[in-house]
C-alpha positions as CSV (number, residue, x, y, z in Angstrom):
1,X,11.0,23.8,-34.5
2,X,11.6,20.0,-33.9
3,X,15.2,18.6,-33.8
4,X,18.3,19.8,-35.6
5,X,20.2,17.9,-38.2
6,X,23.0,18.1,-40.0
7,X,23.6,19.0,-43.4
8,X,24.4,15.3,-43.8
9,X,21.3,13.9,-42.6
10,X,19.6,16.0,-45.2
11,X,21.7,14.9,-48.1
12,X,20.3,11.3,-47.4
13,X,16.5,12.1,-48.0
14,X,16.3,11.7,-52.0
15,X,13.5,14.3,-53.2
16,X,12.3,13.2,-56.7
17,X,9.8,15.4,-58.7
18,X,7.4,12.7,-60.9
19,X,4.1,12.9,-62.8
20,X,0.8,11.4,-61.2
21,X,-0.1,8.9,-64.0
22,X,-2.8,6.8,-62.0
23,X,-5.3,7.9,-59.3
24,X,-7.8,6.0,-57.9
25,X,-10.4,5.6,-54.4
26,X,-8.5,4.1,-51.2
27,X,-12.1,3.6,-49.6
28,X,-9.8,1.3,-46.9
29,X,-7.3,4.0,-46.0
30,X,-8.8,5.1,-42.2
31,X,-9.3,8.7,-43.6
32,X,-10.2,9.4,-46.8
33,X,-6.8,8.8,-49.4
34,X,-5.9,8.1,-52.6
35,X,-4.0,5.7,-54.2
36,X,-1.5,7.6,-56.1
37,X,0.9,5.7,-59.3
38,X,3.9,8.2,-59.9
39,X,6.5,8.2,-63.0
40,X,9.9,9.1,-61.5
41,X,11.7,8.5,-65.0
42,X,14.4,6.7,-64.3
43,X,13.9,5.6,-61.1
44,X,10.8,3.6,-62.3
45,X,6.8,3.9,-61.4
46,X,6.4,4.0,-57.4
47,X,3.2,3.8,-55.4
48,X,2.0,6.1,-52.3
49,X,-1.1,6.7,-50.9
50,X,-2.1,10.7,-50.4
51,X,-4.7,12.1,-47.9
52,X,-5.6,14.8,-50.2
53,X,-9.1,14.2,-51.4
54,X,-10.1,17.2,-49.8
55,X,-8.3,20.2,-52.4
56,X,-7.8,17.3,-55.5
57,X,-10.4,15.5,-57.4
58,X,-8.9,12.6,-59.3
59,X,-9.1,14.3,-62.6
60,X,-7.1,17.5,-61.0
61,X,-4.5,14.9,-60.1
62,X,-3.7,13.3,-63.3
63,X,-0.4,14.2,-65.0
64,X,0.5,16.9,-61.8
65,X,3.9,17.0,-61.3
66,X,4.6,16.2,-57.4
67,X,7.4,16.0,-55.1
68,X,8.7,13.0,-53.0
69,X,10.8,11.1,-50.8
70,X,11.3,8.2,-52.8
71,X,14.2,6.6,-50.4
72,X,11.9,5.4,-47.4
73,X,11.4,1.8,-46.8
74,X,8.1,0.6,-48.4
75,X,4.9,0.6,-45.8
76,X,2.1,-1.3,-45.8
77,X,-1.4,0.8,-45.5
78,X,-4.5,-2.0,-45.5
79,X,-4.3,-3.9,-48.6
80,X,-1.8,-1.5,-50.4
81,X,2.0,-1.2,-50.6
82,X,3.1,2.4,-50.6
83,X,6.7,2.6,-52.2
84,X,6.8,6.9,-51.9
85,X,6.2,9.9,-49.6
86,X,4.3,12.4,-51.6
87,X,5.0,15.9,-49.9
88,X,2.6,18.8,-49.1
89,X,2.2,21.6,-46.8
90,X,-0.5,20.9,-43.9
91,X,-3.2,23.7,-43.5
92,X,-5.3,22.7,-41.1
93,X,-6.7,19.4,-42.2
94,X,-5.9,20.2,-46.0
95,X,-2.9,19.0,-47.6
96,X,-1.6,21.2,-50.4
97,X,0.7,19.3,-52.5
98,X,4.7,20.7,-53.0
99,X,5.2,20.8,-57.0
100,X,7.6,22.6,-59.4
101,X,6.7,25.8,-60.7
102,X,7.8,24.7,-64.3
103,X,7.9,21.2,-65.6
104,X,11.0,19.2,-65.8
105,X,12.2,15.6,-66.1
106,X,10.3,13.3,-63.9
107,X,13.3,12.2,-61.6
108,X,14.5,15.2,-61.5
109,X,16.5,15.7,-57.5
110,X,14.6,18.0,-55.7
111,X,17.6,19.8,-53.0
């Protein structure tokens, strides 16, 4: 287990579920990624890239709810600005991508 935190350090990571509304090739990212646009409702459209190639195909991705920290200061990877951290469980080298079970409100807090 890495590092304990407080109850109040959690409470200031803001988990957002949103809808995948745009994917497309990264073929700059150093491993393979893709360039992920994300509705968040409210909270406007936010950009991230995803090392996920390897369970999603770009048509699998479209209009899948995800989940993300959309608080994180914006980071430059190559050419691209990503505004979002989408989350998935790692297994192995796969990532498998953290979603609701049923849809709701893209925005929706995530705690």
């Amino acid at each position: 287990m890495n590092n304990t935190i407080t109850f109040e350090d959690f409470t200031k990571v803001d988990l957002r579920v949103g809808t995948i509304i745009e994917v497309n090739d990264f073929p700059e990212a150093r491993q393979p990624a893709y360039q992920l646009t994300i509705d968040f409702g409210d909270l406007g459209i936010k950009k991230s890239s995803a090392q996920i190639t390897s369970l999603y195909s770009k048509e699998a991705l479209l209009n899948k709810q995800i989940v993300a920290i959309v608080n994180f200061p914006k980071k430059q990877i190559a050419k691209f600005m990503s505004e979002c951290l989408v989350l998935g469980a790692v297994n192995g080298k796969d990532v498998v991508l953290l979603n609701p079970e049923n849809r709701v409100k893209n925005g929706t807090p995530v705690s």
